[in-house]
N, C-alpha and C positions, 0 to 999 in steps of 0.2 A: 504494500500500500504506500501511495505517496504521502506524504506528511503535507496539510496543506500551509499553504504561503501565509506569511506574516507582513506585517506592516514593515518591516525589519528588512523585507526579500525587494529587493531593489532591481528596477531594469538593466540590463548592462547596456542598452542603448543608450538609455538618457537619465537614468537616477530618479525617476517615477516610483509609485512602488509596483510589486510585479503584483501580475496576473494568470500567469502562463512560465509554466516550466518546462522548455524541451528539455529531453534527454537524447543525447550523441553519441557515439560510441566514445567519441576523444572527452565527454564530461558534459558538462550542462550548461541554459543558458537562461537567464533570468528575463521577460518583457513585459512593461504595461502592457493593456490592449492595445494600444496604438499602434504601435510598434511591433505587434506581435499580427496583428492583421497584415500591417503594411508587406510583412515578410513570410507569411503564411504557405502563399507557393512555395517560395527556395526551402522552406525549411520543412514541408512535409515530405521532400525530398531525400532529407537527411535523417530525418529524426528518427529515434526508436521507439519513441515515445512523447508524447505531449500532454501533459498536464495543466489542462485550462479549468482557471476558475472566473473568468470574465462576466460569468452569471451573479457573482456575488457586488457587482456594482447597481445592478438594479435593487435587489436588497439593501447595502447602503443608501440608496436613494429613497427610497419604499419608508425605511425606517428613520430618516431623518425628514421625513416629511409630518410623520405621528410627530 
C-alpha cells in the first residue's frame, strides 16, 4: 500500500504540495496537479506506478466551504 501524501510531500517541479506520486524504476517523483496533468503522457510512459490523490482537492474545497 502507498502511504498517502502529506502536506510535507512537495512537487519536485515547483515546490507546491504534491498530489500525485509516480513511481520509476530509477525512484520516484513528487507533483501538484498541475504539473502532474501537464506531464501525464510522458510519464504514463514511464511509470510503474502512479499514485494520484488529486481527488482530495475537491474535498478540501467541499470542507472549507462548511
Amino acid at each position: 500500500m502507498t502511504p498517502e501524501l502529506t502536506a510535507q510531500d512537495r512537487c519536485d517541479a515547483c515546490g507546491a504540495q504534491a498530489y500525485v506520486r509516480v513511481q520509476l524504476e530509477a525512484g520516484e517523483l513528487l507533483f501538484c496537479a498541475h504539473h502532474a496533468r501537464k506531464h501525464a503522457d510522458a510519464l504514463a510512459g514511464v511509470a510503474t506506478h502512479i499514485h494520484d490523490e488529486t481527488d482530495r482537492l475537491h474535498e478540501d474545497k467541499a470542507a472549507a466551504a462548511r
